[in-house]
N, C-alpha and C positions, 0 to 999 in steps of 0.2 A: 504494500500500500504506500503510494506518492502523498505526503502533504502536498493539498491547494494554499493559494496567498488569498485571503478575504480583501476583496478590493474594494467593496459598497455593500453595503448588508441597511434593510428599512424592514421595521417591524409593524406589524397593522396594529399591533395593539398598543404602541406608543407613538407611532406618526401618523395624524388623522393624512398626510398625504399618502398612504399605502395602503390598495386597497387587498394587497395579502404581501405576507413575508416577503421578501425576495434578498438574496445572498449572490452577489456576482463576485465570481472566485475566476482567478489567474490560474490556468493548468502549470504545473511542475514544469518545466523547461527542460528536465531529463526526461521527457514523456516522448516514448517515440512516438512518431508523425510519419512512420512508414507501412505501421501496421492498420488496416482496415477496422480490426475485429474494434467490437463496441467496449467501451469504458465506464465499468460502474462507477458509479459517485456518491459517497455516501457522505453524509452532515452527520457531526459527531456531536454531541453538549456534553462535556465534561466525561468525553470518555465512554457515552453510549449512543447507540444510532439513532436519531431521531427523521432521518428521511432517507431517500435510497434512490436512485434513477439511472439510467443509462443510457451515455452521449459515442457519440463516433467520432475518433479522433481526426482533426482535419488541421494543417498548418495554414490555411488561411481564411476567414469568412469574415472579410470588409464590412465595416457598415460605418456609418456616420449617425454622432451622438445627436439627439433633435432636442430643440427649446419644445417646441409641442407636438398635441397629436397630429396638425397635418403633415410636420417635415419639416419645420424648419431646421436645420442645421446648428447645432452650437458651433457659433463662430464669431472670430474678434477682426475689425479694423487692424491694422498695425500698429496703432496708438492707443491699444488693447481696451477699444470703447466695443459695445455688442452691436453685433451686424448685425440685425435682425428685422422683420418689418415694423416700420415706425410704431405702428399701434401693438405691438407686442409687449414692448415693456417701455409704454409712454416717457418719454424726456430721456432715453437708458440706450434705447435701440436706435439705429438710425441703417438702412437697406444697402449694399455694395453700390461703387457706381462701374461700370463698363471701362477697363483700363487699371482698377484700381488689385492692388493684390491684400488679399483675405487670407484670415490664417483658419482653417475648418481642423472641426475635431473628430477623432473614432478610434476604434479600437477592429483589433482580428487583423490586421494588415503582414502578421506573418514575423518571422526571426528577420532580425537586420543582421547585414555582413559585420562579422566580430563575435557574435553571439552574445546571450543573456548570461549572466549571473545568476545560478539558483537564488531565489529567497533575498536578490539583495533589494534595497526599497529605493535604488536608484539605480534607470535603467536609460540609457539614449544608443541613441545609432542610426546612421539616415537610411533612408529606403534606396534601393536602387533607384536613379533616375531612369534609366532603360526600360525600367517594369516598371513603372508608375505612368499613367497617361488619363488624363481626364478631360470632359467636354461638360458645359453650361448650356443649355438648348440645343445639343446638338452642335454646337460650337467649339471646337478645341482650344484646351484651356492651357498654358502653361502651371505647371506642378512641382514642386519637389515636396517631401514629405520624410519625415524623422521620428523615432520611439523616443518620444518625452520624460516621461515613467513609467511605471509598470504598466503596460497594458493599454496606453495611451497614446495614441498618432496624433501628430501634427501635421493638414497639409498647407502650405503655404500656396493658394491658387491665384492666378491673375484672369477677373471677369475678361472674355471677349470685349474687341470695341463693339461689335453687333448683338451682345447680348439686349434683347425684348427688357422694358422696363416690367415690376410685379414679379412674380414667384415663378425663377427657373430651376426643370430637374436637373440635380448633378451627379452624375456615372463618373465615376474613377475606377480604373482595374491594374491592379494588379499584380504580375504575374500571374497575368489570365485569370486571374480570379476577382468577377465584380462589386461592387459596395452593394446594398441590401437598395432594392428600387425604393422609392418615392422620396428622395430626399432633393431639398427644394431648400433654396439661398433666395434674397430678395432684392432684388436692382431696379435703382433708379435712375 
C-alpha cells in the first residue's frame, strides 16, 4: 500500500459550501503509470477504513480548475488581479483582452522533465513546450505551462488578436492528451 498527499479535503458537515465530503489526494509519484490494471483507494481515519473505491491509473487527465459551474476558468491577469467575467466577482474580476497573456490554472497535466519528489510539498518543473498547444475559439493560442506545486499547472496563454468578445472555449492538449471540454475564459 502507497500513501496518497491530501491536497483539498471539505467536509458537508462543517462547510455549509459542501454538499458531501470530498478529499482530493495527489497519487504517490512511485505509482507506476504503465500498468493498466485498476487501483484500489482506500481513506483511512486513524488507522481504519472508512471508504474504499477503484480508479485506473493514467499519467495524464488535463482539466482546468473553474471559478463556476458554467467554466469559467481560475485564472489571473499578470498583475495577479482575476480574469474573470466582470459580473462574476463585481469590482474583483475584470475579462482577458485579445493580445493580452493570462496565466490559467489545472491540474492532471502529467510528470514534468526532472521528475517529482515523493511527498515533498514543493514541486515545479515546466511542461514540455513541444507537447503543450492550445487554441481560444478555435484560434491558436500561444502557451507555455509549468508544475507550480503539488498537483498544480500553471499555463501562461496569450488570447488571439481574433479572439470573439464574451465567453471562449479553451482546449489545451497535451501530449495528446486533452483538458476536460467546457472550459470557457472571458474576452473583451
Amino acid at each position: 500500500m502507497l500513501p496518497g498527499y491530501i491536497y483539498w479535503y471539505c467536509s458537508a458537515q462543517t462547510n455549509p459550501n459542501c454538499a458531501d465530503d470530498q478529499i482530493n489526494v495527489l497519487a504517490p509519484a512511485s505509482l507506476s503509470l504503465n500498468d493498466s490494471a485498476p487501483v484500489p483507494i482506500t481513506v483511512l481515519n486513524n488507522g481504519a477504513p472508512i471508504a474504499r473505491t477503484v480508479s485506473f491509473r493514467n499519467g495524464y487527465s488535463p482539466a482546468f480548475l473553474s471559478f463556476d459551474t458554467k467554466g469559467h476558468i481560475a485564472a489571473r491577469h499578470l498583475d495577479s488581479s482575476l480574469m474573470a467575467p466582470s459580473g462574476l466577482y463585481p469590482g474583483l474580476s475584470t475579462p482577458a483582452k485579445a493580445g493580452e497573456t493570462i496565466s490559467l490554472y489545472g491540474t492532471g497535466f502529467g510528470p514534468v522533465p526532472g521528475g517529482i519528489v515523493e511527498g515533498s510539498a514543493t514541486q515545479s518543473g515546466n511542461l514540455s513546450t513541444a507537447g503543450l498547444s492550445c487554441w481560444v475559439s478555435g484560434l491558436n493560442a500561444q502557451a507555455v505551462g509549468a508544475l507550480v506545486s503539488p498537483g498544480l499547472y500553471q499555463i501562461n496563454l496569450t488570447i488571439p488578436t481574433g479572439a470573439p468578445s464574451g465567453d471562449n472555449p479553451v482546449v489545451c492538449i497535451y501530449n495528446f492528451n486533452p483538458t476536460f471540454p467546457g472550459a470557457l475564459i472571458a474576452v473583451q
